[in-house]
N, C-alpha and C positions, 0 to 999 in steps of 0.2 A: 247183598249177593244172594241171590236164589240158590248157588249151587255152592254149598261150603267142601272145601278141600284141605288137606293136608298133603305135603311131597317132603320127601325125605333123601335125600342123597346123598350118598357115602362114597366119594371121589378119594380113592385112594395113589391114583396114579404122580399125583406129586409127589406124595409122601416116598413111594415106592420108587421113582425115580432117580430123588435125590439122595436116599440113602445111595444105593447103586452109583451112582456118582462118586460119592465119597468113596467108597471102596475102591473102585478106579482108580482114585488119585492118588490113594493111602501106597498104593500099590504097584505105582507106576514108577520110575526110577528119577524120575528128576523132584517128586514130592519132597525128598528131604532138603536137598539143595535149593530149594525154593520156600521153604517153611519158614525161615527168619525174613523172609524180606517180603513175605504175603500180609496182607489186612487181615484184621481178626475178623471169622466165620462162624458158623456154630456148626461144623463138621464133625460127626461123633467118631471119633477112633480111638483105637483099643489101648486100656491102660498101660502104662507103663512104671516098672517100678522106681521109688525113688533113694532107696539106698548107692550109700556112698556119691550123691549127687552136690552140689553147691546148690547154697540157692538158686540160680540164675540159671542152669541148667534144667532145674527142676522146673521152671516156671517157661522153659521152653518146650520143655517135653508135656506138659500138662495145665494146659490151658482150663480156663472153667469152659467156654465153647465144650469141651470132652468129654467133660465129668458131672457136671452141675445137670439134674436134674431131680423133680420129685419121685419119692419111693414107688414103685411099680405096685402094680398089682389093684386087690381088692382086699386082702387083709390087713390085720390088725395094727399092724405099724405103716400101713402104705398111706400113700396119701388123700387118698378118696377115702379113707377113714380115719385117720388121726386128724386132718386139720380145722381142728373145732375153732380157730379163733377166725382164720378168713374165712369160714363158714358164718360166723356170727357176721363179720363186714361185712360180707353180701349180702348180708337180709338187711343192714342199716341203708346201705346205698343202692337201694333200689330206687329209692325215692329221687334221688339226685338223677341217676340212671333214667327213670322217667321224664323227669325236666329237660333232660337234655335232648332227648329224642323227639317230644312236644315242639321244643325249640327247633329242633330240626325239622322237620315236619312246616316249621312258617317261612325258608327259604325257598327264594325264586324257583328252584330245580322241580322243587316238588308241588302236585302230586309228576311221578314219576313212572313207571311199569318196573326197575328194578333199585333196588339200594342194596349197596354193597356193607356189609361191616364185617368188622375182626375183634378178636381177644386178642390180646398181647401176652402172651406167657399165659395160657389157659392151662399148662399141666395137666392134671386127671381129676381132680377132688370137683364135688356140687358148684360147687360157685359157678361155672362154665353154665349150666344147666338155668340157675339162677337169673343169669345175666341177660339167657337169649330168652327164658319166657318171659322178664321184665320188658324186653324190647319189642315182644311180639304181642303182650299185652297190650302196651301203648299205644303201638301203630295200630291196632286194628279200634281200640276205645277212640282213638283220634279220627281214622278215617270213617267210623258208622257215624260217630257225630255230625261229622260233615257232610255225611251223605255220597263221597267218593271211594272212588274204587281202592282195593288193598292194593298195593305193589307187592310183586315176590321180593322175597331177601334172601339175599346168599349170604350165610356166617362163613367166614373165614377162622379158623383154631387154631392159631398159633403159638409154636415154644419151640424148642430147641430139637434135633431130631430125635435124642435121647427120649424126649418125653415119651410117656405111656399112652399114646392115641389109640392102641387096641382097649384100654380097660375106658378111656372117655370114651370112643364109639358106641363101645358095646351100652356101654350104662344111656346114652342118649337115643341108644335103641327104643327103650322103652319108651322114650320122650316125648314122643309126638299123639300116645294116647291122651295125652291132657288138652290138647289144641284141636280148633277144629277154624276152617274160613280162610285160613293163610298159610299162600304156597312159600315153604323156606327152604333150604338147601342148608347143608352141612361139607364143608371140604376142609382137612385137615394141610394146613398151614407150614410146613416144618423149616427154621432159620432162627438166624439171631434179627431182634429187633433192634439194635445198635446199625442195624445196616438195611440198604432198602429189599422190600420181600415183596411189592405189587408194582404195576404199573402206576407211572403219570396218571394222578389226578383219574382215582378211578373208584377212591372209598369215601362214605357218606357220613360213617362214626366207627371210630375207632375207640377200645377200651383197654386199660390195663389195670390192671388189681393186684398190689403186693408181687408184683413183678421187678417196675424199672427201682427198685433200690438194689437189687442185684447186680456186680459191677462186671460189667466184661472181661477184666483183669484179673490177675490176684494184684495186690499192691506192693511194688516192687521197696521193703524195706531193709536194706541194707547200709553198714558203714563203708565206705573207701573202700576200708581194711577188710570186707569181706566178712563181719558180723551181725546177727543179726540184732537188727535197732528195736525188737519188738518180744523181749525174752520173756517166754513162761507167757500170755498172752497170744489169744489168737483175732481180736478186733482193738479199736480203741479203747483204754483204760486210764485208770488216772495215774498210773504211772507211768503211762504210755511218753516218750518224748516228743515235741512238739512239731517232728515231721514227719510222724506216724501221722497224726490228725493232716498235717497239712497233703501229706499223698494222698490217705483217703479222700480227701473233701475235692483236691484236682482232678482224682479217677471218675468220681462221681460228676462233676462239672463237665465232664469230659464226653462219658457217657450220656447224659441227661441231654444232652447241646446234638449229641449226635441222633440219637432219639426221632426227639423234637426235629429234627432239618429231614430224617426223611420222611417222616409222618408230611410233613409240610408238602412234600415233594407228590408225596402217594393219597394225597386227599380233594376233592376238589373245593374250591371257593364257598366258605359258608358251613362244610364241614363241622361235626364235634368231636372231641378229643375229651375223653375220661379218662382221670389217671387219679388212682386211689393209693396213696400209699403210708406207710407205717413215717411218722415222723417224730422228732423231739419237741418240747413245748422249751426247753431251754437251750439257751446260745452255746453252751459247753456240751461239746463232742462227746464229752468221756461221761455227763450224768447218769445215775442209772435207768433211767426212763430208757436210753438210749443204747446203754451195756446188757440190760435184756437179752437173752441167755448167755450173752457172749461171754460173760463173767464164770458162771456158773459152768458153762459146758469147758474152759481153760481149766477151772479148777478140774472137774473129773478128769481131763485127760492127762492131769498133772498126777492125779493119786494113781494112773495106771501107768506113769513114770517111775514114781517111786516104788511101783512095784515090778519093777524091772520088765512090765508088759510093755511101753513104747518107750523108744531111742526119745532122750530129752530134746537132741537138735530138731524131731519133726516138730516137735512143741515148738519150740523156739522160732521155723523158719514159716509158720502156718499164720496166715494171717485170713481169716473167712473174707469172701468178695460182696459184701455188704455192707448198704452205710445209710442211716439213719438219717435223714437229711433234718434241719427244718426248716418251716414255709418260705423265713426269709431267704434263702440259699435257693429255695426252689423256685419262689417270684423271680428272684433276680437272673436266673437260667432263663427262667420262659423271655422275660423283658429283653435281654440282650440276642436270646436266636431270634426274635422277632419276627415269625410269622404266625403269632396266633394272638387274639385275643381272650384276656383273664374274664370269662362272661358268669363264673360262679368259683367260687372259694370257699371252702368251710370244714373245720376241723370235728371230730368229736372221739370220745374217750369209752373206750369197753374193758370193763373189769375184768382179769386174767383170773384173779384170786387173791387168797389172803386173808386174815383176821373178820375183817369185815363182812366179805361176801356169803358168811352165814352158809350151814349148810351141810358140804362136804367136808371129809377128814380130810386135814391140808396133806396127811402121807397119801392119799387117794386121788388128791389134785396132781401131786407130784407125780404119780407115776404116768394119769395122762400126759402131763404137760410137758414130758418126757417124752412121749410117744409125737407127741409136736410138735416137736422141736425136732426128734428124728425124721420123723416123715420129709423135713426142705434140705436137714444138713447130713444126713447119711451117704450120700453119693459121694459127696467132696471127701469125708471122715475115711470113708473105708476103703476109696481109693489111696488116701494118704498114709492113716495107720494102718489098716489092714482090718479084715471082713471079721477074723478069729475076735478081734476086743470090742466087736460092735454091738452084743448086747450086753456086755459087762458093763462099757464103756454108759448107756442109756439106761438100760431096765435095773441096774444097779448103782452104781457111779448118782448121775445125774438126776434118776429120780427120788436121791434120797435129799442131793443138793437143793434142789426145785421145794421138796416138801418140807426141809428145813427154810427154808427163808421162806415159803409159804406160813407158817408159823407164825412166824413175827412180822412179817413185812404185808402190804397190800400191794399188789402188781397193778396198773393201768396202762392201756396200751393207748397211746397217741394216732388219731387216724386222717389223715387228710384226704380232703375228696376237692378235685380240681376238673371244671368244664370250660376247655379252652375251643374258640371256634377261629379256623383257618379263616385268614383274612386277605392273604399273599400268598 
């Protein structure tokens, strides 16, 4: 091209709409009488508390849709600055990232004048940024090769309305000084990706990074008798009883299947599908590969039970909406919704810390990896216990736990990178 360009466009009117919407509804008089027997959404409306609540009440009143998002902002516990470890996956998977887009790039459709693509749960932190110069590298190394024209690409941002799209704008402001040759667009995305967000057969690659293990649900564990099946514990553990695992792993199947069928629906023929996610290398639910903070962050909010800072039942009735899958569980998902094909699979492994990693004081590591653990689970935490224990609960609690088992243990995080292409 003789005449290199960049375009940059900041499409705020969906986002802005659909908040607006929501509000309407929250607020309209038949919202509530309608709210048990509605499909789950990602509607963000205003906390509510859970004292003197049952489990089940509670989990009506406070969906993750609500509360789940990353930490806001730009400082030093938010998420565009604590999340060092899917900071480190997005520079691993670029490479796969690349292939698949190459690969895209050899179907019938193209060359093209537009291609459509999306993040899946893009939050606020780098990796967003990552992911679309990866994709606008590629296209443009692919089409000077060949001597054809670039096509514009509209990115699509998508996460929950919650998310922080004012602090990912702003930082993607600066973003387009690095590019030059390709027209691309920017439009903030906001819904749940458990349900459909685009039109029929109208996207060309879709991506998700440490998003789909996050479960649309909390998991509903309860006795008969109105107990909770999950005591002192807030994910699977190895004391867990064995229909804690079996809820988690249905929730998860559940979600994952539903995913998958509108991706399918919202992609056209030949399409790719990147889905990056945190998994276990073993068959057991509860190993600790898999109990990764969830252990550790149970215990701190257990010592601020005992210190008479949180009621023991929120302990006991909190179970986090995440689930560590592995690959077998996640082949046999894809294989059974059955519109995509398995065209690339491959696992690989990033050092958290520990003895090994040489280096840093492990009480140093700890206090990051505290802060990283804040930046994904504070929004669920502080709506649950309260905002007053939430840096007891982290910047002391948890990152002494974190630096203590840094100490003696080595951490590795299990990473799976999955390129599935619509075929139906």
């Amino acid at each position: 091209m003789d005449k290199k360009f960049f375009l940059l466009d900041f499409i705020w009117f969906d986002l802005i709409f659909s908040l607006t919407r929501v509000k309407e509804k929250n607020n309209s008089p038949s919202s509530a009488s309608s709210s048990s027997s509605s499909p789950p959404s990602h509607e963000f409306m205003p906390p509510k508390s859970l004292m003197s609540m049952s489990l089940d009440k509670s989990r009506e009143s406070m969906e993750v849709k609500e509360v789940l998002h990353m930490s806001r902002g730009d400082g030093e516990n938010s998420y565009a600055k604590a999340s060092i470890y899917t900071q480190k996956v997005a520079l691993v998977t670029k490479r796969m990232i690349a292939s698949a887009v190459n690969s895209l790039l050899e179907e019938p459709f193209f060359p093209c004048e537009l291609l459509n693509v999306v993040d899946l749960g893009c939050s606020s932190g780098p990796s967003t940024s990552t992911f679309i110069s990866t994709v606008i590298e590629t296209i443009e190394s692919n089409c000077r090769g060949l001597g054809s024209t670039l096509p514009e690409v509209q990115f699509y941002l998508n996460d929950l309305p919650g998310n922080d799209f004012n602090t990912l704008f702003k930082n993607l402001s600066e973003f387009r000084r690095n590019f030059e040759g390709l027209s691309f667009f920017l439009m903030g995305a906001p819904g749940s990706f458990h349900e459909r967000i685009f039109p029929q057969a109208s996207l060309h690659l879709a991506h998700s990074s440490y998003s789909a293990q996050w479960l649309s649900q909390f998991p509903q564990l309860m006795t008969e008798g109105g107990s909770p099946l999950n005591k002192g514990k807030i994910y699977i553990s190895k004391t867990s009883p064995p229909k804690v695992m079996e809820a988690y792993l249905a929730q998860f199947q559940e979600d994952c299947t539903n995913f998958l069928s509108c991706r399918s629906k919202e992609m056209v023929i030949g399409a790719r599908l990147v889905l990056v996610l945190h998994v276990r290398n073993s068959a057991d639910p509860a190993s600790d590969e898999s109990c990764y903070p969830w252990e550790s962050l149970a215990e701190a909010i257990s010592s601020l039970v005992s210190e008479g800072l949180v009621e023991e039942e929120k302990l006991d009735t909190l179970n986090m909406p995440y689930y560590t899958a592995s690959q077998e569980e996640l082949q046999q998902i894809v294989q059974q919704e059955g519109s995509f094909t398995m065209e690339h699979i491959e696992t690989f492994a990033l050092d958290i810390g520990g003895p090994s990693s040489g280096g840093e004081d492990p009480w140093i590591s700890g206090k990051k990896h505290a802060k990283n653990v804040r930046s994904y689970t504070e929004s669920i935490l502080q709506h649950y216990l309260g905002e007053e224990v939430m840096d007891k609960l982290y910047d002391e609690k948890l990152a002494y736990l974190i630096g203590e088992y840094l100490v003696k243990e080595q951490i590795k995080g299990t990473n799976l990178v999955v390129i599935l292409r619509k075929h139906s």
